[in-house]
C-alpha positions as CSV (number, residue, x, y, z in Angstrom):
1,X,-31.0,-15.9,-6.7
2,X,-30.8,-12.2,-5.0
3,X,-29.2,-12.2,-2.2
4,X,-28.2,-9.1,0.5
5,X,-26.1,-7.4,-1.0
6,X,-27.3,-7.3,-4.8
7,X,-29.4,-4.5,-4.2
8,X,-26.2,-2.1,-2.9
9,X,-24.0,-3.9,-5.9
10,X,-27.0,-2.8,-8.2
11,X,-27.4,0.4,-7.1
12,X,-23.8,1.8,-6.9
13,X,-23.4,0.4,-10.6
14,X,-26.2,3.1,-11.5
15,X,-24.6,5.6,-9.5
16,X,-21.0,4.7,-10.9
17,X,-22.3,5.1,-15.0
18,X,-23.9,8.3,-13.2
19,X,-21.1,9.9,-11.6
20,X,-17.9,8.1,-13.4
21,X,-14.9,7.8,-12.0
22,X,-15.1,8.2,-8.1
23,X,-13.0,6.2,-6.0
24,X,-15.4,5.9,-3.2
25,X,-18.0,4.5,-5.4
26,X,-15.6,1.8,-6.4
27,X,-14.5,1.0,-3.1
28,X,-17.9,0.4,-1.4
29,X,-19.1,-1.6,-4.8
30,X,-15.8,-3.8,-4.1
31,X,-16.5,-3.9,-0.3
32,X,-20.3,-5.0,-1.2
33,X,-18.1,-7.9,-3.8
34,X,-16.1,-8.9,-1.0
35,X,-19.3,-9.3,1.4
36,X,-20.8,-11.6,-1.5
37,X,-17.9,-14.1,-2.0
38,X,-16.5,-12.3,-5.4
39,X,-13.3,-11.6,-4.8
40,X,-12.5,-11.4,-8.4
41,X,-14.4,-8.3,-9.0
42,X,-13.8,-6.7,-5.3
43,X,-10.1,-6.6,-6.2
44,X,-10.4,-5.3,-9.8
45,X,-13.2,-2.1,-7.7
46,X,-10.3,-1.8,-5.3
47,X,-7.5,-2.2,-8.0
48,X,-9.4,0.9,-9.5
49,X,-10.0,2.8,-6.6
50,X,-6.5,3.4,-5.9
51,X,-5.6,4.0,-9.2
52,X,-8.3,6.6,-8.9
53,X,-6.5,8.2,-5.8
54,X,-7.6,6.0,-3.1
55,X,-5.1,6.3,0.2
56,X,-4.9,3.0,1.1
57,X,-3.1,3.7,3.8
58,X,-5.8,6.0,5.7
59,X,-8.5,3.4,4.5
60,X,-9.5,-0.2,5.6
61,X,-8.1,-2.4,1.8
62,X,-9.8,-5.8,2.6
63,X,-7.5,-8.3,2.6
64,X,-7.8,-11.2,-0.4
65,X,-5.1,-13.6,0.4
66,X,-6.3,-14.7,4.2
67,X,-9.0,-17.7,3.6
68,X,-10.1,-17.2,6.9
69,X,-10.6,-13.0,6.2
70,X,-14.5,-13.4,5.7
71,X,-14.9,-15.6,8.8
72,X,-14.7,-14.4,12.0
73,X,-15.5,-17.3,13.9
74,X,-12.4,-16.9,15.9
75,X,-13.2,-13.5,17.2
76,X,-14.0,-14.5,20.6
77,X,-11.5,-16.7,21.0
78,X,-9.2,-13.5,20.6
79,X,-11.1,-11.1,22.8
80,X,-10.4,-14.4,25.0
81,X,-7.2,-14.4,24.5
82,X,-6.2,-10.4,25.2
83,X,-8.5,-10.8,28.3
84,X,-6.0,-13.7,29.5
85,X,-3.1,-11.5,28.6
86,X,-4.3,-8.6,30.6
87,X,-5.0,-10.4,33.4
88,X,-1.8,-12.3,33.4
89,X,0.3,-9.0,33.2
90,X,-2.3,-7.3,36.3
91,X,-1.5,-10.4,38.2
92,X,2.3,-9.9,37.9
93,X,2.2,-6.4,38.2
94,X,0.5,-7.3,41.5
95,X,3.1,-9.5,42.5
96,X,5.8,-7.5,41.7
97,X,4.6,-4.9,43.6
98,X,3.9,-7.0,46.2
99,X,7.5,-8.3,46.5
100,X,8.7,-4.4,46.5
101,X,6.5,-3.6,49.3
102,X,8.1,-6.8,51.2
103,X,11.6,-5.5,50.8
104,X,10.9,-2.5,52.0
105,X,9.4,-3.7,54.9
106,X,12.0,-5.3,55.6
107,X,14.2,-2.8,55.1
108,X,12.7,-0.5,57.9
C-alpha cells in the first residue's frame, strides 16, 4: 500500500544515488521516515546527516524517544494553557497596579 509520503521517500532516494552524500538529502528522507511511522530508518538518515555535517543545533533533530512526538493532539490544550497563564499574570499585574495607585492616593 502507497501511502503520502512514499512518493517524497522515493524520490529523494533517486536524488540521494544521484547526488551522494548530502546531508540535506538525508535529513528530509529521515523527516519523510518519521512522518511515516519508521523511526528505524529516520534515525539511521539523521544518524548520517550529522555525521555528514549536519548542525543539529541550528536545525529542528526530531525527537525519537517521546511516544507522544508524532501526536499533537494536545496542542490546544497548550495554546490553552499559555492563554490562561497570560491572562492570570495581566490580571495581577492589574491588581498590583491597582493596589500602588491606592497607596498613593492615600498618601496625598
Amino acid at each position: 500500500m502507497v501511502n503520502k509520503y512514499d512518493k517524497e521517500i522515493n524520490a529523494l532516494c533517486e536524488e540521494i544515488s544521484k547526488n551522494g552524500d548530502v546531508w540535506e538529502l538525508y535529513y528530509q528522507r529521515g523527516y519523510y521516515y518519521f512522518l511515516n511511522n519508521e523511526d528505524e530508518k529516520a534515525k539511521d538518515d539523521y544518524k548520517h546527516a550529522v555525521s555528514l555535517g549536519l548542525d543539529f543545533i541550528e536545525t529542528p533533530y526530531y525527537s525519537f524517544s517521546n511516544s507522544n512526538s508524532k501526536r499533537r493532539d494536545f496542542l490546544l490544550p497548550e495554546k490553552i494553557m499559555v492563554f490562561l497563564v497570560l491572562l492570570m499574570v495581566i490580571v495581577a499585574i492589574f491588581f498590583q497596579l491597582a493596589s500602588f495607585i491606592a497607596k498613593i492616593r492615600g498618601v496625598l
